[in-house]
C-alpha positions, 0 to 999 in steps of 0.5 A: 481456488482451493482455502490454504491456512498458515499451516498447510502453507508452512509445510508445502513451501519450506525447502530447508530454511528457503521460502518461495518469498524471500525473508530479510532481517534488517539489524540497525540501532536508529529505528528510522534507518531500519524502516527505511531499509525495510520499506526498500527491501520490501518493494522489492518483495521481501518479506522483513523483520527489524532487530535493534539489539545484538541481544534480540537477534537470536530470538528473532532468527530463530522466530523469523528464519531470514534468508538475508541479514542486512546490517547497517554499519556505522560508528556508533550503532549496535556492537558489530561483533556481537552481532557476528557472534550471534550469526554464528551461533545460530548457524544462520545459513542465509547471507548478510549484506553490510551496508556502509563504504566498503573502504572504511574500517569498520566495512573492512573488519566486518567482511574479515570477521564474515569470512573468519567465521565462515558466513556468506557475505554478499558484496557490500553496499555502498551508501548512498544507494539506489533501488537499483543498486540494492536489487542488483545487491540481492539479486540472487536471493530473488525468485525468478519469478513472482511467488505464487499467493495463496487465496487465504481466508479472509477470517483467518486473516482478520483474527490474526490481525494480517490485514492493513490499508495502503494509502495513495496520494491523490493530487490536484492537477492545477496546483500539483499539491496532494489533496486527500488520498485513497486507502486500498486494504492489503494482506501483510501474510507472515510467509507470503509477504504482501498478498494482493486483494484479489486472493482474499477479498471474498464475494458478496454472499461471504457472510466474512464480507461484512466483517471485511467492510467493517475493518476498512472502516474502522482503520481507516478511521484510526489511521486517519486520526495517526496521519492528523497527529503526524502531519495534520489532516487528510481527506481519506476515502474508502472502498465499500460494496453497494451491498454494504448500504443494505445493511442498517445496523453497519450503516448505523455503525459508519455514521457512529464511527465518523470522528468528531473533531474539527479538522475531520473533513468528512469520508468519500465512500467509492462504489464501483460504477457497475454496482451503482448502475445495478442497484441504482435505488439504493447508491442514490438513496445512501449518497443522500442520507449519508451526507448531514452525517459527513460521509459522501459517496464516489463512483468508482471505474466509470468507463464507457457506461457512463451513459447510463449514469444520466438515468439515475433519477438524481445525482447526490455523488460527490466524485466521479473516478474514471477507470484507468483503462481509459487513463492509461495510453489516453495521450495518444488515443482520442477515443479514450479522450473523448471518453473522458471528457464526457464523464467530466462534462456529465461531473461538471452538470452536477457539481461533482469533482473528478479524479482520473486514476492510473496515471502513470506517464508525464503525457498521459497527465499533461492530457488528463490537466487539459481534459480538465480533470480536477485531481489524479491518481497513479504510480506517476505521482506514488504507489500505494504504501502502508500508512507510516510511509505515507506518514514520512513521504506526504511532507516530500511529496508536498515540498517537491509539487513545484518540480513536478512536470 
């Protein structure tokens, strides 16, 4: 597939002030409100912006171009009708979606002035609301099908500083608490809203690709040291290319990097199994130096190749992570079963731990706690979220285990 730049993009995808991905600006005075709204909107693909000030929102429509403006009405928020004001006199052509109880007075005389002025109002949102509730809200403004994501270069990308890593909680399936999680690197593109991996991560030979792994590092690092002053220490774990230990002077920089303050628990590195099994020389080699500098190493998918695993000439690995193909459905199917339970076994011989990943159904999980699985990963117990909001739900997740099934 063909590089496209922010700028190509710009020009194809423009239809007016309509994108292919939506845009929505949310206008509320509480931060913490703003980022909840904005964390919704965007699981539902919407590419945000915030405004906590009547006085900033023209500069961030102008900036932005948002085909939806959501405003938060509340007593002693920002000044509602300057907010109007500004919306009018930008010529704002999009719709605005009020957020509170539609029989309130300030509801009321929101929707009133809206329609004085002659700004599209959507049918107000009443709190509390649910997922369901805020899509139907917004449906309209919905693509009916997913946009289309460009394969951006990976360079542009990290210049203009569009990637993050998202993290996913994993869980230990006796006591159902969270017990580390993993980061997995995403692309925040200014128009096309978050881009999946597969659309930039380049190949071995991308002399970029090092650059890439470096990053993965080096915010996985940071976040780790934002998530210890927000809620205390979490086991992270990161994905790197075997090729990546082929590389001394990047190795020298890993171990370097590794923080030295009492709570850091180490760093898992993941290999995919495929990698591992090609160039098992140097996977066994990193795995055993790497560990008096507090890194251990992963093998990531193992599926049905798990037999050549018995081949390396030793076993340094600290995890073994199943692929979800052999996860998903495996309640009901024995063979996916029996898969499993020989890649614990093989975990079990060497002292390393296992992690069952994609669990997405109550059975699929009942299965893999009684296949014996020490910790599990999946949409069941939470998809991957950036970092803040990994920050604000692991408390959640924590407080609620007892109630999980």
């Amino acid at each position: 597939m063909e590089q496209m730049n922010f700028s190509e993009y710009s020009r194809a995808t423009h239809f007016g002030h309509r994108k292919l991905t939506p845009r929505a600006c949310v206008i509320d005075s509480k931060k913490h409100l703003r980022s909840f709204l904005s964390d919704a909107l965007e699981d539902l693909g919407f590419v945000t912006c915030e405004c906590g000030r009547a006085d900033d929102l023209a500069g961030v429509l102008l900036a932005e171009q948002p085909d939806l403006i959501v405003l938060s009405v509340c007593v002693d928020g920002i000044n509602v009708g300057e907010i109007l004001e500004a919306i009018v006199r930008q010529d704002f052509g999009g719709k605005v979606l009020v957020i509170g109880q539609p029989d309130s007075i300030m509801v009321k005389a929101v929707r009133q002035i809206g329609d004085e002025y002659g700004i599209a109002m959507l049918p107000s949102l009443q709190t509390p609301f649910g997922a369901a509730s805020l899509r139907a809200s917004v449906a309209e403004l919905l693509p009916a099908e997913p946009a289309p994501s460009p394969a951006v270069d990976v360079a542009e990308a990290l210049k203009a500083g569009w990637l993050e890593l998202w993290y996913q909680q994993k869980i230990n399936t006796r006591t159902l608490a969270p017990d580390g999680a993993e980061a997995l690197v995403r692309m925040r593109h200014p128009a096309w809203g978050v881009v999946p991996p597969a659309y930039f991560i380049p190949d071995d030979n991308d002399p970029h690709f090092c650059k890439l792994s470096e990053f993965v590092v080096d915010r996985a690092i940071e976040d780790w040291r934002y998530l210890l002053e927000s809620q205390g220490p979490v086991d992270l774990s990161i994905n790197l290319p075997v090729s990546f230990f082929g590389n001394a002077a990047a190795v020298r920089d890993l171990c370097r990097a590794m923080p030295a303050h009492p709570a850091f628990g180490g760093l898992l590195i993941e290999i995919n199994s495929s990698e591992v099994i090609e160039h098992p020389d140097l996977a066994v080699d990193a795995a055993r130096r790497l560990r008096l500098h507090n890194i251990a190493i992963g093998i990531d998918n193992v599926g049905a190749e798990w037999p050549s695993l018995l081949e390396l000439r030793s076993f340094p690995f600290a995890e073994l992570k199943v692929d979800p193909q052999y996860i998903n459905g495996c309640a009901d199917d024995r063979l996916k079963q029996t898969v499993c339970r020989r890649i614990v076994e093989l975990a079990r011989d060497n002292g390393a731990r296992t992690i069952a990943q994609g669990v997405e159904t109550r059975a699929d999980f009942l299965t893999t706690h009684d296949i014996g699985f020490d910790l599990v990963q999946g949409c069941l117990f939470g998809k991957p979220v950036a970092v803040r909001k990994f920050a604000r739900s692991r408390p959640q997740l924590a407080a609620s285990s007892d109630k999980m099934p």
